[in-house]
C-alpha positions in Angstrom: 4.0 22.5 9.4 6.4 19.6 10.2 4.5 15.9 11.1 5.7 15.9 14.7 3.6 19.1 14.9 0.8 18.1 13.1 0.8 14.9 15.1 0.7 16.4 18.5 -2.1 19.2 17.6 -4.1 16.6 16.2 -3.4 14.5 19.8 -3.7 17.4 21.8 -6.9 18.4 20.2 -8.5 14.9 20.1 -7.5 14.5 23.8 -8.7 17.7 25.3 -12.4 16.8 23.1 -12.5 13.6 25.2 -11.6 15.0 28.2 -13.6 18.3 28.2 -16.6 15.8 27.1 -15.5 13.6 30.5 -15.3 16.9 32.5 -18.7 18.1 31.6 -20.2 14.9 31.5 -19.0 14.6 35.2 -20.3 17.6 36.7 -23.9 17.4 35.4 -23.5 13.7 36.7 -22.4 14.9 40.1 -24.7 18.0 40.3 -27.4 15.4 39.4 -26.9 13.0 41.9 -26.5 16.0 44.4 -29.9 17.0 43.9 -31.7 13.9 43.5 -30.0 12.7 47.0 -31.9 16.2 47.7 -35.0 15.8 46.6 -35.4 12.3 48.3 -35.4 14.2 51.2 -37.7 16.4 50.7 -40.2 13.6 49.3 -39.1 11.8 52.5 -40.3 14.6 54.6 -43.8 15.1 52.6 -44.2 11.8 53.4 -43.8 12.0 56.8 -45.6 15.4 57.3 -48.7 13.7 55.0 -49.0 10.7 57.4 -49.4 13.0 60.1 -51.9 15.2 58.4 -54.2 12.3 57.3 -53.8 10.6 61.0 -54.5 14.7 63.2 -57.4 15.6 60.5 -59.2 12.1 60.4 -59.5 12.3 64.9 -61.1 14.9 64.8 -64.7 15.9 63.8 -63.9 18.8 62.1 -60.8 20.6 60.2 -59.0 23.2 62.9 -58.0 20.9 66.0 -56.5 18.3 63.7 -55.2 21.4 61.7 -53.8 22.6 65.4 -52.2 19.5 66.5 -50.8 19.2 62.9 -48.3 22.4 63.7 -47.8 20.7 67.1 -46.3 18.1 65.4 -43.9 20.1 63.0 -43.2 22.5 66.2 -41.6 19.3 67.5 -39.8 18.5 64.6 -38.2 21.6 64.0 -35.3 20.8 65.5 -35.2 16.8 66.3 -35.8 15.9 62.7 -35.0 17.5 59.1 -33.8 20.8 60.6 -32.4 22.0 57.3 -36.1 21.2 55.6 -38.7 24.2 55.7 -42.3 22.2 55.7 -45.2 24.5 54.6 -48.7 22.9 54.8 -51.7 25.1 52.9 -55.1 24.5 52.2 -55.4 26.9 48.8 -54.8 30.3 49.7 -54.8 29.8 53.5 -51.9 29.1 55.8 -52.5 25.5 57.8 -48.9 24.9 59.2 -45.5 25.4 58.9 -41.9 24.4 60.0 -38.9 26.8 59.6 -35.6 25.0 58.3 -32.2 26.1 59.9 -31.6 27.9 56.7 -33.8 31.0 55.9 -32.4 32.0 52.4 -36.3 32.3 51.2 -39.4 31.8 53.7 -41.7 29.8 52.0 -45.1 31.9 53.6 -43.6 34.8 51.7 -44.3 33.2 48.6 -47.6 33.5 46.8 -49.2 30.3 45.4 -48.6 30.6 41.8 -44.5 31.0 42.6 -44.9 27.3 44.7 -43.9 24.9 41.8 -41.5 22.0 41.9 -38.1 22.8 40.7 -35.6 25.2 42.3 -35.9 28.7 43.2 -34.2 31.8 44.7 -31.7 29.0 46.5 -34.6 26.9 47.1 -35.3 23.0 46.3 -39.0 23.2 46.7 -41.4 19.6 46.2 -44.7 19.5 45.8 -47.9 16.6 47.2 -51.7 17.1 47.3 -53.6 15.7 50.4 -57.5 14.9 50.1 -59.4 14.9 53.1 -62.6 13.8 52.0 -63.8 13.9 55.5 -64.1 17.6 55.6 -63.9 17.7 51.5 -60.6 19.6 51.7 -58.0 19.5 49.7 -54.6 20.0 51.4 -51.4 21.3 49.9 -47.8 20.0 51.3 -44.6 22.0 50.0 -41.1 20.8 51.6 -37.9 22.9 50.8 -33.9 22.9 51.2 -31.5 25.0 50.0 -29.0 24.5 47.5 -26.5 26.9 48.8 -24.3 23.6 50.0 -25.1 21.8 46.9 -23.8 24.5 44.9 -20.8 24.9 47.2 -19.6 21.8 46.6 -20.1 22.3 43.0 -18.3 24.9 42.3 -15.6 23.5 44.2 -15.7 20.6 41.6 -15.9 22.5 38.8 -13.0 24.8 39.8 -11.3 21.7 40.2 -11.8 20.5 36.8 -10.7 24.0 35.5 -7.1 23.6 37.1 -6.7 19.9 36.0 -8.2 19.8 32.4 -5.6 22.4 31.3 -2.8 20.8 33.0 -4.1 17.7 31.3 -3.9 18.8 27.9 -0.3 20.5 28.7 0.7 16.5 29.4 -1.1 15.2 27.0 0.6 17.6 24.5 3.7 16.8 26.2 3.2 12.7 25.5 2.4 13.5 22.0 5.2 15.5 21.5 7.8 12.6 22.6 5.4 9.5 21.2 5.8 11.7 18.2 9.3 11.8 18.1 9.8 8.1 18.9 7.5 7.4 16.5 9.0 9.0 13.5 12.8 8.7 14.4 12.8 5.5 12.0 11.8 7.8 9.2 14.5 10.0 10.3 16.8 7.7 9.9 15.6 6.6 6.6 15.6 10.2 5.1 19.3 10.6 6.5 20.0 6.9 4.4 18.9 8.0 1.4 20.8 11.2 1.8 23.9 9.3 1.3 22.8 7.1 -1.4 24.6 8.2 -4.5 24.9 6.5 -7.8 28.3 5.4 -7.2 27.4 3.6 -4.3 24.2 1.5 -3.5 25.1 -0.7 -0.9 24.1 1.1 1.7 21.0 -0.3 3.4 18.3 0.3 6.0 18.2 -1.9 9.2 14.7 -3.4 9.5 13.5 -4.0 12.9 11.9 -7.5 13.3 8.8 -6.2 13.8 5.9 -6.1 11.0 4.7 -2.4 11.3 4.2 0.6 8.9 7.7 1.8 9.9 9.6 -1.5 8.7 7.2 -2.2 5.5 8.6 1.5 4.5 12.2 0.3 4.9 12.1 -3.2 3.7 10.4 -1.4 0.6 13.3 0.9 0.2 15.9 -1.9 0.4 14.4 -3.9 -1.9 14.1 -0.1 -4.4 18.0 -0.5 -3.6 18.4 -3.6 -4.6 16.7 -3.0 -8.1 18.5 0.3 -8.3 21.7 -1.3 -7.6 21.2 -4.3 -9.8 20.1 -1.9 -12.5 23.0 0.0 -12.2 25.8 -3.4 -11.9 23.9 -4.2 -15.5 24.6 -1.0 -17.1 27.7 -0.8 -16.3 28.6 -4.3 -17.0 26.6 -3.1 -20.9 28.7 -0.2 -21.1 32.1 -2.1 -20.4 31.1 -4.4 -22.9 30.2 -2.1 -25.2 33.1 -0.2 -25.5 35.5 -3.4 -25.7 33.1 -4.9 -28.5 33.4 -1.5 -30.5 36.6 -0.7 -29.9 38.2 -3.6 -32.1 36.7 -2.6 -35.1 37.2 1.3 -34.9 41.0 0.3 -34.2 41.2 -1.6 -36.7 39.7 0.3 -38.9 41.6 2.9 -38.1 45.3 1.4 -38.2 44.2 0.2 -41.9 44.0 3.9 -43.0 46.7 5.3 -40.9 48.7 2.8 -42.5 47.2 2.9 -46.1 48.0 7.0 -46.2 51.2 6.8 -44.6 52.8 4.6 -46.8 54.3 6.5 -49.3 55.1 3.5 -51.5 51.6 2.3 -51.5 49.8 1.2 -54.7 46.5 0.9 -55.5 46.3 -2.4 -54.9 47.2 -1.3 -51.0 44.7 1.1 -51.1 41.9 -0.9 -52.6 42.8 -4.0 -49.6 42.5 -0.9 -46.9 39.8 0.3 -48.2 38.0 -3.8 -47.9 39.0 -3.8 -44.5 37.5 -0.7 -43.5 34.5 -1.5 -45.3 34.3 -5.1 -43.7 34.8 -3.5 -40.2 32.0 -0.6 -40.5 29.7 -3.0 -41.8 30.5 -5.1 -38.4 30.2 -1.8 -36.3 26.9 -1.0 -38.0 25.6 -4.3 -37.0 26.6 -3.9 -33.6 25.2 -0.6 -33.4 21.9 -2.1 -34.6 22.2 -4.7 -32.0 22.7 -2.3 -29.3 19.6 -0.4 -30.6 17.3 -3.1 -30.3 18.3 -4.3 -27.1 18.0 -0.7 -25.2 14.6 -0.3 -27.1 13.8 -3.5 -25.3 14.9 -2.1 -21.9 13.7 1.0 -22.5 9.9 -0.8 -23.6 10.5 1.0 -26.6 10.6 -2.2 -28.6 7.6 -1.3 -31.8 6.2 -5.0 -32.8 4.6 -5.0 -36.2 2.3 -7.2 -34.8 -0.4 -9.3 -37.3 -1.3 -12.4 -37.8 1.0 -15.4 -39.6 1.9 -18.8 -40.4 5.1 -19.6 -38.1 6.1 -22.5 -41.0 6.4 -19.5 -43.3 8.9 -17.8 -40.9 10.7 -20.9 -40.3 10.7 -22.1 -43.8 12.2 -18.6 -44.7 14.8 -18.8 -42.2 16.5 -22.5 -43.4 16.3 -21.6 -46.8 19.0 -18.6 -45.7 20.8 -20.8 -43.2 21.1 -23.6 -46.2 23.3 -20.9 -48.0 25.6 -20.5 -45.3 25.5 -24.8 -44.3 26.2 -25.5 -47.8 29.7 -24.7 -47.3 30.2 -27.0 -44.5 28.4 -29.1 -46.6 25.8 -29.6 -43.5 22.1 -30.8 -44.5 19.1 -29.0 -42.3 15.8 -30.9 -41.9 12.5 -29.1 -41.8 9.6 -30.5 -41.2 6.4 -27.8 -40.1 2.5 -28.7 -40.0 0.7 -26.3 -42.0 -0.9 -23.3 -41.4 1.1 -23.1 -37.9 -1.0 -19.5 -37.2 0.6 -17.1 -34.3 0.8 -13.6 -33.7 3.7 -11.3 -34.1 6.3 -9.9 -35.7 7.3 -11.7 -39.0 10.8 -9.9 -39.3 11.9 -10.1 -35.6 10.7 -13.7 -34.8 12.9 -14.7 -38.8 15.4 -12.6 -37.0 15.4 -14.9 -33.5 15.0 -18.3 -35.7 17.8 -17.2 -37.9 19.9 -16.4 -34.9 19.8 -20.0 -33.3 20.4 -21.5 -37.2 23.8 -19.7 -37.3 24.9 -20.7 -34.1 23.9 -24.5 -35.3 25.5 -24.3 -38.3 28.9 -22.6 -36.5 29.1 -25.7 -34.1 28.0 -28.1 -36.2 31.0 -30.1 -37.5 31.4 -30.4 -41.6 29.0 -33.0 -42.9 26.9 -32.8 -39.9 22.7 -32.1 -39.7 20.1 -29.3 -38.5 17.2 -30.5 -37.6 14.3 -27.8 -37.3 11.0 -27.9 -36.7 7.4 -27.2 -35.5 4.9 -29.0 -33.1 1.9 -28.3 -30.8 1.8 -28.3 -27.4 -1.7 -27.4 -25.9 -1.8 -23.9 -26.6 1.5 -23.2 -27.8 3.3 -23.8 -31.3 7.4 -25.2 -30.1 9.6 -24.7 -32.7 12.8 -26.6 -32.1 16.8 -25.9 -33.6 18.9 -29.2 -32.8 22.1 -30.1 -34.1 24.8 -32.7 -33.6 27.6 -30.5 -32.5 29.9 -30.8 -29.4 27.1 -29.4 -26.9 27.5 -26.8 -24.5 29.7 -27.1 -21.5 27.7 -27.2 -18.6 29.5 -24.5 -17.0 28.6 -22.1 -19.8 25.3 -23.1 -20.1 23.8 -20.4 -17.7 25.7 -17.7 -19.5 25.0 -17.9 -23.1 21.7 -15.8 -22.7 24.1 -12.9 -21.0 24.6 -10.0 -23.5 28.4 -10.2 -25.2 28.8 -14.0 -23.9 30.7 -16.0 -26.6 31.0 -19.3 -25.7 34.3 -21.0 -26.4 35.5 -21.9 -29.4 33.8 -23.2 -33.0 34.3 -26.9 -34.4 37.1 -25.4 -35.9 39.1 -24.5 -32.7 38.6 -20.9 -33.6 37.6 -18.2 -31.8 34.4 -16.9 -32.5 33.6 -14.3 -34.5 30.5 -12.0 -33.6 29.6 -10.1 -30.5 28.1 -12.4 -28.3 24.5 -10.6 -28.7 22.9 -13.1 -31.1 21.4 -15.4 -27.9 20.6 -12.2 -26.2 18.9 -10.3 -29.2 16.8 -13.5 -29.7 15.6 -13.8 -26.1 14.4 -10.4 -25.9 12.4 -10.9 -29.5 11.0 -13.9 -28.0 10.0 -12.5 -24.7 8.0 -9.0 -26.7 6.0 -12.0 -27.9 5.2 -13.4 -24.9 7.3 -16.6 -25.7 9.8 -18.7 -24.3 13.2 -19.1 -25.6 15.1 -22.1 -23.7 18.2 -24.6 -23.8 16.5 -27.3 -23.6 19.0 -30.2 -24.4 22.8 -30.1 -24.7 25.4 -32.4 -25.0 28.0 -33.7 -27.1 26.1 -34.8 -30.0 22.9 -33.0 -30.1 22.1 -29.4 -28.5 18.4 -27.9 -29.0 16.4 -25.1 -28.3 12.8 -24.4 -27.9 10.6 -21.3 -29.0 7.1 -21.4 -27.4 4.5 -19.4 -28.9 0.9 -18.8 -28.1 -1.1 -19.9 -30.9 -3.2 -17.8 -32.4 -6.6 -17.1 -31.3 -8.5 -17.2 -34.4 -7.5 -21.3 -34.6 -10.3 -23.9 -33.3 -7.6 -26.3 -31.7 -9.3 -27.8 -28.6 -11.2 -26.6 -26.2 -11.4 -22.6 -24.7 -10.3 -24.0 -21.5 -7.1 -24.7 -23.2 -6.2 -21.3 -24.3 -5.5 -18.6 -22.1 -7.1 -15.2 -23.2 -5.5 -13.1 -20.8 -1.9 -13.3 -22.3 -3.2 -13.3 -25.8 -1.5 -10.2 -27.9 -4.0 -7.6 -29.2 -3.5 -4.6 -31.5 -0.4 -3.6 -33.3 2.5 -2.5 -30.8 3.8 -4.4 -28.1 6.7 -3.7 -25.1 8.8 -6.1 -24.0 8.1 -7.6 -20.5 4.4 -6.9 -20.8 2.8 -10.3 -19.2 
């Protein structure tokens, strides 16, 4: 059953329960006040007649003249006042007086005793007094009656009245729901019509949020902003993609013109063949650490990224690291300083965080000039272990500095005034390692001269360095696998 339809039932029903309540509620409210108006007449008139009885009965010296001149009395007021009223005045089983009301739907005389009770019957209103005459020790009885035929009358009309209009109330009300309905849900509508026409090839399209704050708007502002992940999403794989393909597509050319050439010349030697063969060699061993690359940095998008998380000493890691960077500095005959407190204690991955450290070492020793120096090393700061990578290179431009973190971003050129080699991944790989860690990886200095990065760590739990306040157990890593992004 569609909303709009569910909608107006549920109005419809909800309506006609508080208006049938109303209706009812009414008429035993009006039938109610109809018959207490009535019965204050009728107490009205035993009053009356009682006065009377008490003043005839107390004149005389005994019961029947002041029993006479009491139906004198109602004789005269049959007709001047309470003419509808039927006034019946007994002493036990024996008829005293009596006044006939305009309306004879039931004489009271007819009636035995034990049928006179308070209450309504056969038409009748009938009230009810005891009158003591301790004079004669008598005890009279005074009954006043009305009918109810007009009282009824004008409650059926009422009722019939409520019939016609609590129908055609519930046929508007269904009616208002129907088109409050409508109004109501046109902005969803209109959202399911927009995301009809969103397609992956184009995500621009966005919904118009009114400036109001209700349920309707929070829906849409929530889609635009699903949009604008979605889109950005998209931009970035696409952007990957691109990339991608350029970065692999120079060394399968490559690789590919060397043996093209290689077997169609029919003069080659194999000298030729043996050179081809180092080139292709050189290139699939590039293209296998691209595709390596890539691999790591979709399991990191994918929070696919498996940490071999434990517990080490990051001047191990570090110290691991120069000693391989040393090997590749020694032929630019560059010196790298190390200096690392012991037992630096974190948690992590011991391959991936050599792997990030080792990354920022090659790009030092790439734009460090020959004869130039590394400095590396290790401090505390409250919580966190910093290792820092400075060297004394050119710096970065400014204008490049809030790139180099963007996946296949090469930055210019090396000391040598060469393009560089690589695919612009290294920054990019060691970001992500650092973020499955819960680090930082940062720029933190660059200019011509000296250019340094910082890697924050959260030092490991099991170390008694200052106080608890200091250490934040919330972000602390636990067990042995980790996704990236995880905070």
């Amino acid at each position: 059953m569609p909303i709009r339809t569910r909608l107006t039932l549920s109005f419809t029903i909800l309506f006609g329960i508080i208006v049938l309540g109303l209706a009812i509620g009414s008429y035993v409210l009006v039938r109610g006040s109809l018959l207490s108006g009535l019965d204050t007449q009728l107490h009205a008139a035993i009053d009356g007649t009682a006065m009377s009885s008490e003043h005839e009965l107390n004149e005389h010296p005994i019961a029947p003249p002041g029993e006479a001149d009491l139906q004198d009395i109602l004789n005269e007021r049959r007709d001047a006042a309470l003419p509808d009223i039927q006034i019946l005045v007994r002493e036990g089983s024996r008829l005293v007086a009596y006044k006939a009301g305009s309306d004879m739907a039931v004489d009271l005389r007819t009636l035995p005793p034990d049928r006179l009770r308070p209450g309504s019957l056969k038409n009748l209103r009938i009230v009810y007094r005891d009158i003591p005459v301790p004079k004669f020790h008598l005890n009279y009885q005074i009954y006043a009656a009305a009918s109810t035929d007009v009282i009824f009358g004008r409650l059926n009309r009422f009722a019939l009245m409520l019939i016609v209009l609590v129908p055609m109330g519930l046929l508007l009300a269904a009616a208002a729901g129907f088109d409050l309905s409508k109004r109501a849900l046109a902005p969803l509508n209109e959202l399911s019509k927009k995301i009809d026409a969103v397609t992956s090839s184009d995500l621009s399209l966005r919904i118009k949020v009114a400036g109001s704050k209700d349920e309707i708007s929070t829906i849409g502002a929530a889609f635009n902003r699903l949009l604008d992940r979605l889109q950005h999403a998209f931009d970035s794989q696409r952007r990957f993609m691109v990339d991608a393909s350029h970065e692999l597509r120079t060394p399968v050319t490559v690789t590919l013109a060397a043996a093209q050439v290689t077997t169609r010349d029919a003069t080659r030697t194999p000298q030729d063949s043996d050179e081809a063969l180092h080139i292709i060699e050189d290139q699939m061993l590039r293209l296998k650490n691209i595709v390596q690359q890539l691999l790591l940095l979709s399991q990191a998008d994918a929070s696919a990224l498996k940490l071999n998380v434990r517990d080490l000493y990051l001047d191990d890691v570090l110290g691991e690291a120069v000693r391989a960077a040393r090997v590749l500095a020694r032929e630019k005959q560059i010196a790298i300083d190390f200096e690392a407190p012991p037992e630096a204690q974190v948690r992590g991955d011991p391959e991936l965080l050599g792997q990030a450290v080792m990354v920022l070492l090659d790009n030092a020793v790439k734009f460090t000039p020959p004869g130039g120096r590394i400095a590396v090393g290790i401090s505390r700061r409250g919580a966190d272990w910093v290792c820092h990578v400075s060297d004394n290179g050119r710096g970065i431009p400014d204008s490049e500095q809030p790139h180099i973190f963007d996946r296949f971003y090469r930055a210019g050129q090396d000391v040598d005034g060469k393009g560089l080699e690589g695919s612009g991944l290294g920054l990019a790989i060691a970001k992500t390692i650092i973020d499955s860690h819960l680090g930082t990886l940062a720029l933190t200095e660059s200019r011509p001269g000296c250019t340094r990065f910082e890697i924050r760590l959260l030092a490991s739990q099991q170390e008694e360095v200052g106080s608890a306040s200091d250490i934040n157990p919330a972000v602390l890593m636990s067990g042995y696998s980790l996704h990236p992004g995880e905070r």
